[in-house]
N, C-alpha and C positions, 0 to 999 in steps of 0.2 A: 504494500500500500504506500505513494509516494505523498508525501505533503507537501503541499503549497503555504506561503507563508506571504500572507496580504499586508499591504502597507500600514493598515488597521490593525494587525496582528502586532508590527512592530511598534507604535509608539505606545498600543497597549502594554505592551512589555516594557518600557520606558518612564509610561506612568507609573504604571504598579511598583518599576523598582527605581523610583525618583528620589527617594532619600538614600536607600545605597550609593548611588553614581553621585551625587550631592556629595554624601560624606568621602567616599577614598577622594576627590575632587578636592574637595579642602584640606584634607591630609596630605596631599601629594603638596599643594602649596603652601603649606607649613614646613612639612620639611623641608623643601626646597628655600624659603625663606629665612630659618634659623639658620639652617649647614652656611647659606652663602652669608649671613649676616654677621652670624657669631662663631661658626668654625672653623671655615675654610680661612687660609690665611693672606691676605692681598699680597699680592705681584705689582712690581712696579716695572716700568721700562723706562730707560734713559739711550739714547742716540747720540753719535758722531759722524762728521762727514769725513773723509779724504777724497781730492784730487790727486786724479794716478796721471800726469802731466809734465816729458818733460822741460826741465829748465829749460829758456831760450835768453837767448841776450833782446833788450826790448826792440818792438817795434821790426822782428825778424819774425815774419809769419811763419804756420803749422803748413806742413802739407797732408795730404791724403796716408802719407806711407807711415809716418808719424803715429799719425793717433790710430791708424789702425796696430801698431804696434805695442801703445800703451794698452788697446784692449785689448790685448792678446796676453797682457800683464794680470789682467786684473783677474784672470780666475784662479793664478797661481798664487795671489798676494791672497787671495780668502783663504787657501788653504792655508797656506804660511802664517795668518794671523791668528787662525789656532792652533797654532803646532807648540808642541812643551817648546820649541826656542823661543817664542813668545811671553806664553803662558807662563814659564817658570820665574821671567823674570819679573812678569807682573804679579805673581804672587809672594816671591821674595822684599819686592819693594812694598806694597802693601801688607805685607804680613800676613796675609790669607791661610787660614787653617781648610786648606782643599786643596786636591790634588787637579793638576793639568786638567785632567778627563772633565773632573766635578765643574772646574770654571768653563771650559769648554762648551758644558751643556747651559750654560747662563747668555752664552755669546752666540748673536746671529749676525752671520755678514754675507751682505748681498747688494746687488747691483742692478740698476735696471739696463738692459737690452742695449748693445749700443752707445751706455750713456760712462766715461768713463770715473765718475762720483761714485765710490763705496761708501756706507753705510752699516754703520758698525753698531749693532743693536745689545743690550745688555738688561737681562731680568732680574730682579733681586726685593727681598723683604722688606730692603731697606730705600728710598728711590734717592738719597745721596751716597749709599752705597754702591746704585746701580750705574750714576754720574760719572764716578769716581773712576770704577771701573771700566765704562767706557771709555773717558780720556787716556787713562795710564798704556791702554791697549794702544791704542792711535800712537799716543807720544813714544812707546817703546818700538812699537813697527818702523814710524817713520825714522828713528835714530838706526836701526837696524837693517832696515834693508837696504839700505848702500852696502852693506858687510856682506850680508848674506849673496843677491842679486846681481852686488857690483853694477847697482844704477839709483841714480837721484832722481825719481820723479817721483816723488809721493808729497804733498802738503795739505795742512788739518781747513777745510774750509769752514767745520763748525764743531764747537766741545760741547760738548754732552752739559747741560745745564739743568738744575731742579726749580722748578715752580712752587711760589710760596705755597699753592693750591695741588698739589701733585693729585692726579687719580690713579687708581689703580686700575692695569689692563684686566686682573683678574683678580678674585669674580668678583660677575656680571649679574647682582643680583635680580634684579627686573626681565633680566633676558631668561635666568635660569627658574624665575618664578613661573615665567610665559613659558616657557617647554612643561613646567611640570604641571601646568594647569591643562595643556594639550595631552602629555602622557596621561595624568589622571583620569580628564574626560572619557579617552580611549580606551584605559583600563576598567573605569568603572561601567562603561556601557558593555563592553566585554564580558567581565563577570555579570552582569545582567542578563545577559541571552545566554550565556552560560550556565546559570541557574536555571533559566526559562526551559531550557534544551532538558536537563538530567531531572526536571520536577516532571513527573509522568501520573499524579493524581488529579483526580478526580472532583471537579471542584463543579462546574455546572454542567446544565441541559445538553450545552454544543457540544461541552465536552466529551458527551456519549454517543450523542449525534457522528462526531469525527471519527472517534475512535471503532465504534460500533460501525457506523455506517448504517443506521435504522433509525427511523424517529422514534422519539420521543412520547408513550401514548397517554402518560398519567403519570402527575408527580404528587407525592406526599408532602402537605406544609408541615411545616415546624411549629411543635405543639409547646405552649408554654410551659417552663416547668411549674409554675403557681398557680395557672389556670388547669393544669393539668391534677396538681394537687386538690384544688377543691374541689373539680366535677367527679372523683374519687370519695371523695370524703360523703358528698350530695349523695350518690349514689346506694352509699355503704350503710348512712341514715336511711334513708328510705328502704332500704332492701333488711333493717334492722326490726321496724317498725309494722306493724298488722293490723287487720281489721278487730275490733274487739268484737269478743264472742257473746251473740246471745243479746246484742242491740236490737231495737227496734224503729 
């Protein structure tokens, strides 16, 4: 026997379990509100520029062969600005208790397409520690890649600066309340047709109608229990009670 399931069917099901999907719905946005509010622990991010450019004497224009050379620099200088020759010496000079790897994964560097401007990004607890650490990066690279490279074209176009007002890139409480209000909605309607699917009693008329597949030809009401009780009691007097003998 195959069922159909009518659009009628569905938000009946929706009604009836309107305070479940209600509730895990609020729930979902609670914890997602406390965790980002008060557990999770903000991220800051601080940035630096380098110009990968080289020197000219003034007023002696670039040519074509030039700058495609310096970009041809720039995807060896990302790697090179994480490598422990870097790393080491930026943690030496700041005192950092982490290892190359650990600073490593705080540090993003990237560049856009063509453009020969890196972008030296830094995440951290603290957003003048993440400042700090961006510049000290910049400043050690650019002293050091003449050594390493054996070429001058590197200079800082911008240091890494903290705003009286810092925010943090993460979390994102409003964003993460808005996902969890969408996860919840979805779960709790979920579990609703999921209850609806595995409850297989017996509750009305249709319901015997669908299942049976035969109407319905008489149904018993529901007898009160009090009213039930007295026309019991009525009965039990009278049927207690007899004609007196010998009346006239």
């Amino acid at each position: 026997m195959e069922e159909t399931i009518s659009l009628k069917d569905l938000f009946t099901t929706l009604k009836k379990r309107a305070l479940l999907i209600l509730t895990i719905t609020i729930l979902a946005v609670l914890v997602s509100g406390v965790t980002s509010f008060f557990l999770l622990t903000p991220i800051y991010q601080s940035s630096t520029q380098l110009l990968v450019n080289q020197s000219k004497d003034e007023g002696t224009p670039y040519n074509a062969n030039e700058i495609q050379a310096n970009l041809q620099f720039i995807d060896t200088y990302n790697v090179i600005m994480k490598s422990p020759a870097i790393l080491d010496k930026v943690i030496d000079e700041l005192e950092l208790d982490m290892s190359p790897a650990a600073l490593g994964e705080k540090i993003t560097v990237a560049s856009e397409q063509n453009s020969q401007v890196v972008k030296v990004s830094v995440t951290d607890e603290n957003p003048e520690m993440a400042a700090l650490i961006a510049n000290t990066v910049a400043d050690t690279f650019q002293k050091d890649i003449a050594k390493i490279m054996n070429v001058d074209n590197v200079s800082i176009l911008a240091k890494a600066e903290v705003s009286d007002q810092a925010s943090p890139i993460k979390p994102q409480p409003l964003m993460n309340i808005a996902a969890a209000l969408v996860v919840g909605l979805f779960l709790g309607v979920g579990i609703a047709f999921l209850l609806e699917y595995l409850d297989n009693t017996i509750k009305t008329e249709q319901d015997i109608e669908r299942i049976l597949e035969m109407p319905v030809i008489g149904v018993i009401g529901q007898i009160e229990s009090s009213n039930a009780h007295m026309e019991a009691k009525a009965r039990a007097s009278k049927s207690g009670r007899g004609e007196p003998i010998g009346a006239e």
